[in-house]
Legacy VTK file of the C-alpha trace (Angstrom):
# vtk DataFile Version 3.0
C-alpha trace
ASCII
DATASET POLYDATA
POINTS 106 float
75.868 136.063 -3.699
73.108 134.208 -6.041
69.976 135.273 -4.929
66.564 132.007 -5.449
66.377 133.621 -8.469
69.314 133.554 -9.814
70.855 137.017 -10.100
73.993 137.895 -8.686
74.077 140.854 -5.783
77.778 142.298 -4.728
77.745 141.434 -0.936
78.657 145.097 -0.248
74.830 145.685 -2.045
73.145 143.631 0.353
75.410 145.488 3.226
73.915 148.253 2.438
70.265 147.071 2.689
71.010 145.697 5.597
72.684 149.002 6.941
69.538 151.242 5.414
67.024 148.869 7.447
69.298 148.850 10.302
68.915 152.588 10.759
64.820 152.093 9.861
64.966 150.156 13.022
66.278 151.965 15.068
64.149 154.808 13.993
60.937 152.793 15.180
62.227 154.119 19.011
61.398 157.620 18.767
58.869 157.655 16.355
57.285 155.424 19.383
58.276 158.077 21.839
57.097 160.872 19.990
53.642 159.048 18.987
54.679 159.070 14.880
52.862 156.253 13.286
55.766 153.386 14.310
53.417 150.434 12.877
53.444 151.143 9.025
57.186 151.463 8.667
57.441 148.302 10.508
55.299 146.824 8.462
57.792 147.689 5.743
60.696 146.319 7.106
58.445 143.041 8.122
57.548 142.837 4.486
61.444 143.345 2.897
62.611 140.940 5.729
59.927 138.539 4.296
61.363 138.893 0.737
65.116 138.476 1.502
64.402 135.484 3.328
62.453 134.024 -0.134
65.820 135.326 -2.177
68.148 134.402 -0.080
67.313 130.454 1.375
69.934 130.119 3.070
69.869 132.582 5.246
66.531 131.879 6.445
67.919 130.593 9.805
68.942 134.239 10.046
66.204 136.053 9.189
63.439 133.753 10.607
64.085 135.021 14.470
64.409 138.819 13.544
61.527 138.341 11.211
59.566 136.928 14.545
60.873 139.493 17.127
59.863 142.301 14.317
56.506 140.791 14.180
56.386 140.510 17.405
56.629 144.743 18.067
53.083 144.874 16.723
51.630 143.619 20.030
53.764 145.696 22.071
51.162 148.981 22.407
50.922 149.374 25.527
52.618 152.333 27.754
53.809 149.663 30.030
55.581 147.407 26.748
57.791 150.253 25.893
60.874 148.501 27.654
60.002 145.316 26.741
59.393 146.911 22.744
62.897 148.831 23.512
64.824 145.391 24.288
63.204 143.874 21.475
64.776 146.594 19.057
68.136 146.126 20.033
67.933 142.731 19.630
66.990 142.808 16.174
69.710 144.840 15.747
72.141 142.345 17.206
70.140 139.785 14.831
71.472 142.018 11.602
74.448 142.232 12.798
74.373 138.139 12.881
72.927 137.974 9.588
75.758 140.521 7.641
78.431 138.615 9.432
77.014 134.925 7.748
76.880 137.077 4.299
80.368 138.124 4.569
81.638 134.924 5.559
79.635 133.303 2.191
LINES 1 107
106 0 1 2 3 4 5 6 7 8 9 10 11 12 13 14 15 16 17 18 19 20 21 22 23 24 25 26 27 28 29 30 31 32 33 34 35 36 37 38 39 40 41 42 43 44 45 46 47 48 49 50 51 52 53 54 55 56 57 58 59 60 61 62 63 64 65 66 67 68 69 70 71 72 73 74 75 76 77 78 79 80 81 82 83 84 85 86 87 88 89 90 91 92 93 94 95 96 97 98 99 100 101 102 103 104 105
């Protein structure tokens, strides 16, 4: 794929970063359960999510819902928003999984 920039990244490259950010995801769960500071990792992945949508343009229709819902976690405090914060993670997983599949079929 050619990146805004244009540099060429192996699809299998940005599988992987997909795959590593996947798992930091997930990972937001029970750091939330256990009380581990859930906010500044997601920050992180807000922040990469932010810069593959700049490098890769057309994928922004992609990346612009998971970048909301990921946004979105840092209202979701409260003891009684864990389900809703929960549901929320799984569905940006399901939103990676849309995004890799619209990379692989470039």
């Amino acid at each position: 794929m050619i990146l805004s920039n244009n540099i060429e990244i192996s699809n299998e490259a940005i599988a992987y970063n997909l795959k590593r950010l996947t798992n930091q995801i997930y990972k937001l769960l029970p750091n939330r359960e256990e009380n581990i500071d859930w906010q500044t990792p997601l920050s992180t992945i807000v922040e990469e999510f932010a810069g593959m949508s700049r490098l890769m343009p057309r994928q922004q229709e992609n990346i612009f819902p998971l970048l909301c819902k990921l946004e979105g976690l840092h209202s979701l405090t409260g003891e009684d928003d864990f389900f809703q914060y929960r549901r929320t993670i799984f569905e940006c997983l399901n939103l990676i999984q849309v995004l890799k599949d619209s990379i692989e079929g470039e």
